[in-house]
C-alpha positions in Angstrom: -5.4 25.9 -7.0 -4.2 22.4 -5.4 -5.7 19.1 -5.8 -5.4 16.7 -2.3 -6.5 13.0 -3.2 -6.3 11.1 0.0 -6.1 6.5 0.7 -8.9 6.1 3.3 -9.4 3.4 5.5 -12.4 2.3 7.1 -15.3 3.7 4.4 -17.9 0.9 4.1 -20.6 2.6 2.2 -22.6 6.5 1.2 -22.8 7.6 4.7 -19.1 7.2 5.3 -18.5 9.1 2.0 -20.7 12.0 3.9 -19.1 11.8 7.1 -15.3 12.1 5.3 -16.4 14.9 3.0 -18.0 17.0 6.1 -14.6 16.2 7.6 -12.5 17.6 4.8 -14.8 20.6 4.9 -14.5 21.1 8.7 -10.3 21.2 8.2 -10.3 23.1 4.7 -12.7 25.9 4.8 -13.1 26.5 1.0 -13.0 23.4 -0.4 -14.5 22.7 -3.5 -15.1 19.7 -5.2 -15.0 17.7 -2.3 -15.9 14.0 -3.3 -15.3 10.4 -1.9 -15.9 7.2 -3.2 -16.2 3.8 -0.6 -15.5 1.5 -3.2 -11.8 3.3 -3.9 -11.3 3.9 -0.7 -10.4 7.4 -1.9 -11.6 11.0 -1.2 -10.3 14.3 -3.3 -11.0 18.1 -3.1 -9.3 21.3 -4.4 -8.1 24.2 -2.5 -6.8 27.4 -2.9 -3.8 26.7 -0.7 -2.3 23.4 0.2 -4.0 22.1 3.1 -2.5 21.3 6.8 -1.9 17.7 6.6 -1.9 17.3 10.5 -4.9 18.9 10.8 -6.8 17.2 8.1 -5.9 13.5 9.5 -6.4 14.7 12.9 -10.2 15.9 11.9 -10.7 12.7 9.8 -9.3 10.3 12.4 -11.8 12.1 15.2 -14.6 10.8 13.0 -13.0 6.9 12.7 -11.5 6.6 9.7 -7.5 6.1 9.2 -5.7 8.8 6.2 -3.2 6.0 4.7 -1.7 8.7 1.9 -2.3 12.3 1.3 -0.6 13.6 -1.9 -1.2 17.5 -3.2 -0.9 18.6 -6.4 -1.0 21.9 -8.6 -4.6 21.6 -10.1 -5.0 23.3 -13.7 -8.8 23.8 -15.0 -9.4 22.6 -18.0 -9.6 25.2 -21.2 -13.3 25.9 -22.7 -13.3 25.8 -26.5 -16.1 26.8 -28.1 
């Protein structure tokens, strides 16, 4: 599993949060986890396999917003103790 956290430009407020995280889901199908936050200026999502970068600016770009960083990382769950 892969973790992409993403630098946005250009998110304002909730709707642009909704509009970026329909974008990552329209270029990853299977995300999971998909989340953005306007005040960081930062979206994040897991995937099975690393994603396309081209084709994950190019779909958030068509909606008006500018990818300023991408970075992918291995992504580990956490353990359950009980």
């Amino acid at each position: 599993m892969y973790k992409t956290t993403m630098k946005i430009d250009g998110m304002m407020c909730g709707m642009c949060e909704a509009h970026i995280n329909d974008a990552i889901r329209k270029a990853v199908p299977g995300a999971k986890k998909v989340k953005s936050s306007h005040k960081k200026g930062e979206s994040s999502f897991l995937s099975e396999e690393v994603p396309d970068e081209q084709v994950l600016k190019e779909t958030i770009q068509e909606t008006g917003y500018k990818v300023l960083s991408l970075e992918n990382e291995e992504h580990r769950g956490g353990l359950w103790i009980f």
